[in-house]
C-alpha positions as CSV (number, residue, x, y, z in Angstrom):
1,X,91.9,-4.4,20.7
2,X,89.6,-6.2,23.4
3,X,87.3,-9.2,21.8
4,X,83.7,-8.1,21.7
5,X,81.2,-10.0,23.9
6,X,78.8,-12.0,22.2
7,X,76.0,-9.1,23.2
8,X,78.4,-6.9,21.3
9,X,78.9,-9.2,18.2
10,X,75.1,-9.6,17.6
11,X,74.1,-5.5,18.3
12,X,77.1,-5.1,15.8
13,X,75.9,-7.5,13.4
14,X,72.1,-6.3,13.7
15,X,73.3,-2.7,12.9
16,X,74.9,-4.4,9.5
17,X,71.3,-6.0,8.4
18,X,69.6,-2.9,9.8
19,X,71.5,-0.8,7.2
20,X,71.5,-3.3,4.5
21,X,67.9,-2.8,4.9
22,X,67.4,0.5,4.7
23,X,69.4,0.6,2.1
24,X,67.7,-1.9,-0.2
25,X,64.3,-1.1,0.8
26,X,65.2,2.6,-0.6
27,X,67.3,1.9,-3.6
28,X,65.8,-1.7,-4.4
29,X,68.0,-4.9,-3.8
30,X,69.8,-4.4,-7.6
31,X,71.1,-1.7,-6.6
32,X,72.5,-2.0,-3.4
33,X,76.1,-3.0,-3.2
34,X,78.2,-3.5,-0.5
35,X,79.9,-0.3,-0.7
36,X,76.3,0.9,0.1
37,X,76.0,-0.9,2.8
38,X,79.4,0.0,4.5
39,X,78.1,3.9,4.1
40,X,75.1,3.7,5.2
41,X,76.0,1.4,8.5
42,X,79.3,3.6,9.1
43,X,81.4,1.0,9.5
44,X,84.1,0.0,7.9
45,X,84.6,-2.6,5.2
46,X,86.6,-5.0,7.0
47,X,83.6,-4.8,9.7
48,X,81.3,-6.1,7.2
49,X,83.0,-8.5,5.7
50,X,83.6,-10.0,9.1
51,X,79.9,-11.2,9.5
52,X,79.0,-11.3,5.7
53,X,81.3,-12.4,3.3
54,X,79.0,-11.6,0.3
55,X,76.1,-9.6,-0.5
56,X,74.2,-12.8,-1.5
57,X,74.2,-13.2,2.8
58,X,72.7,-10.1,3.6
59,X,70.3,-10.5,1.4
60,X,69.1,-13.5,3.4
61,X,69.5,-12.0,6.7
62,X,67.4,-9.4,5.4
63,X,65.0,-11.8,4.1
64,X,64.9,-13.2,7.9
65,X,64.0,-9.8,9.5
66,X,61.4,-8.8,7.0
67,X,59.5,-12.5,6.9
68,X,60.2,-14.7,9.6
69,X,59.2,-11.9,11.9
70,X,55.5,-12.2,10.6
71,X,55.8,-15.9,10.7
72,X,54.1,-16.6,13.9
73,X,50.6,-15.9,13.1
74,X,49.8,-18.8,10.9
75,X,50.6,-21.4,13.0
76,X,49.1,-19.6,16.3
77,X,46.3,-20.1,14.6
78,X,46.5,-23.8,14.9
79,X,46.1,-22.9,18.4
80,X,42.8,-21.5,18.2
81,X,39.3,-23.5,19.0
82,X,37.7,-23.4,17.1
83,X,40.3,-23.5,14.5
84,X,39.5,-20.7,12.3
85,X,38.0,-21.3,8.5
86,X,40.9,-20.6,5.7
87,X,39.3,-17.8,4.9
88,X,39.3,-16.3,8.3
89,X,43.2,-17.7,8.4
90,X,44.1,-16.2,5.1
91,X,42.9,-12.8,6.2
92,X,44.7,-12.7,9.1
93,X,47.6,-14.1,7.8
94,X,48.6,-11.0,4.6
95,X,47.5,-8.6,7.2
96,X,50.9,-9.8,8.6
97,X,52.8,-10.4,5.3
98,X,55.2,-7.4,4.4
99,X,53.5,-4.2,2.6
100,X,54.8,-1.3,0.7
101,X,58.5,-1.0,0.0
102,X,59.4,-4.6,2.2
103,X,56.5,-6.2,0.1
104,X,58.2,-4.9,-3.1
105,X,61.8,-5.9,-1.5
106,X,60.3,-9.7,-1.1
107,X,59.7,-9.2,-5.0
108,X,63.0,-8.2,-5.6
109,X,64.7,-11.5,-3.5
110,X,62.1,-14.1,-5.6
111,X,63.6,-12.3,-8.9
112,X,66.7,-12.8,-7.9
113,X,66.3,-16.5,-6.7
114,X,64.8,-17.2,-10.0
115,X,68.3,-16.9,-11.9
116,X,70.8,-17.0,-8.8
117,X,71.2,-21.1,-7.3
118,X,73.1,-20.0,-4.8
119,X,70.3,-17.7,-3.3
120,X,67.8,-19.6,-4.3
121,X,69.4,-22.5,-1.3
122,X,69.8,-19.8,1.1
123,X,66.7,-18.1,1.3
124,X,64.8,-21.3,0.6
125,X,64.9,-22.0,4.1
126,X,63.6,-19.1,5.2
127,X,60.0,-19.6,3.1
128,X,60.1,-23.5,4.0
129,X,59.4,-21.7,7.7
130,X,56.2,-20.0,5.9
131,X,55.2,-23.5,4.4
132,X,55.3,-25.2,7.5
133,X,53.2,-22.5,9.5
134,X,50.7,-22.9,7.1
135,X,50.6,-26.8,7.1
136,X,50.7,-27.0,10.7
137,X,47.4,-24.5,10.6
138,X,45.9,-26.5,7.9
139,X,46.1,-30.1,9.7
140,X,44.6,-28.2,12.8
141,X,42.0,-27.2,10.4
142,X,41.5,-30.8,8.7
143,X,41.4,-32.0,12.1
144,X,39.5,-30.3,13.9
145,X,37.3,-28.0,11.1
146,X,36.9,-31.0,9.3
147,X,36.5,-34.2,11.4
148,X,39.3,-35.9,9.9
149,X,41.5,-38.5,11.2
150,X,45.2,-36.6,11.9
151,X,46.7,-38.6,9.2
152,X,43.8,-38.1,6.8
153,X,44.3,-34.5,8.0
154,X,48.3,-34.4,7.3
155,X,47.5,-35.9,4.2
156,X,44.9,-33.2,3.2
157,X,46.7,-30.5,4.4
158,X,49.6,-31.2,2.0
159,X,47.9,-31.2,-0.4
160,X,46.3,-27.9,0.0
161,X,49.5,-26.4,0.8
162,X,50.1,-25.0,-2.3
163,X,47.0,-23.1,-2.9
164,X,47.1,-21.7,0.3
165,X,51.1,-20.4,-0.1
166,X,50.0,-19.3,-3.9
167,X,47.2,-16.7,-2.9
168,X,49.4,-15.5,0.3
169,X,52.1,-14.9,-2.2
170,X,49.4,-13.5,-4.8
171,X,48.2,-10.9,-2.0
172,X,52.2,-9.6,-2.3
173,X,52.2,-9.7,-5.8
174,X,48.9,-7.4,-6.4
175,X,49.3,-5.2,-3.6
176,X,52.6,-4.1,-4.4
177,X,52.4,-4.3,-8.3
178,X,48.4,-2.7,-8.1
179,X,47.8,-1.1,-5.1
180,X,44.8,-3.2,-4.2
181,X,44.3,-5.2,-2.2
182,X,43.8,-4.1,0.7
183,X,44.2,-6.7,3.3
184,X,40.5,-6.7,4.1
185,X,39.0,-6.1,0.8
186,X,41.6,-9.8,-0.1
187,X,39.6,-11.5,3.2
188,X,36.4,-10.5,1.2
189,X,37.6,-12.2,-1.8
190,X,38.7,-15.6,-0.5
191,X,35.2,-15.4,1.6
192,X,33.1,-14.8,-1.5
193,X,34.9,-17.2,-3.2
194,X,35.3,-19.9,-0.5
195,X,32.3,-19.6,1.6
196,X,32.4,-19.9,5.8
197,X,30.3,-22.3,6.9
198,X,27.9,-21.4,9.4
199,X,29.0,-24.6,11.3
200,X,31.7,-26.6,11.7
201,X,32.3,-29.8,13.5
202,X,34.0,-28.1,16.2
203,X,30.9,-25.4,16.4
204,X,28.3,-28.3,16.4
């Protein structure tokens, strides 16, 4: 049997996360299996098992495609002069974050994390990516929204992290277990309860 190219390895293991996917975002990730997997990539087992040796790895390639995909936007914004206000940042930032049946799926992997170790390591990489987005926008905002010094800034922004990452993560959380937000009406939210300024230091 001729060795598959690289090209050929990574279409074939795309098609295996592409149908571990589908699968999980229609039957939820408890009940997907591997056998599920294997039918609905039609391929066979001994395909599968040749990129993923469990279903705990799918889970985080799957957790790649449907976050880290979305991942660019925060720190872009860093890019931006003048750096946009958090609220501005935030509301750009869950217009990105996964809706509907992938926001529910992201549910169903932090769940799962909660009593699985194992997981818990592998996909923790992934949402360190999101952290460090958002600190890299929020020293860009320290910096240059606030005045600060960059290591007063660093400092700051570390310490803001968390509250930034917790209503991001809320916004998942209510719009898939509600229905509301939308990601608008959650801009109007974070601006009504942390006002723009009409200047800034950048905007002086």
């Amino acid at each position: 049997m001729p060795r598959l190219t690289p090209q050929r390895r990574e279409a074939q293991r795309q098609r295996i996360v592409d149908a571990a996917r589908t699968a999980m975002l229609r039957d939820g990730l408890q009940a997907t299996s591997m056998a599920r997997v294997i039918e609905e990539s039609g391929l066979s087992a001994g395909a599968i098992y040749g990129y993923f040796a469990s279903k705990d790895e799918l889970v985080v390639a799957v957790a790649v495609e449907v976050i880290r995909t979305r991942l660019a936007s925060m720190a872009a914004l860093a890019e931006e002069r003048p750096v946009p206000h958090p609220a501005a940042a935030l509301g750009a930032f869950v217009g990105q974050l996964p809706q509907g049946r992938e926001a529910a799926l992201v549910l169903d992997i932090w769940a799962s994390t909660a009593h699985h170790e194992a997981l818990r390591e592998r996909t923790g990489a992934v949402f360190a990516e999101v952290s460090q987005g958002a600190l890299t926008y929020l020293e860009a905002w320290f910096t240059h929204g606030r005045g600060l010094t960059p290591a007063a800034a660093a400092t700051e922004a570390r310490r803001a992290l968390p509250a930034l990452l917790a209503l991001g993560q809320g916004f998942i959380v209510q719009s898939t277990l509600l229905g509301t937000p939308s990601p608008e009406d959650f801009r109007a939210a974070v601006e009504a309860l942390w006002p723009t300024p009409e200047e800034t230091p950048d905007g002086e």
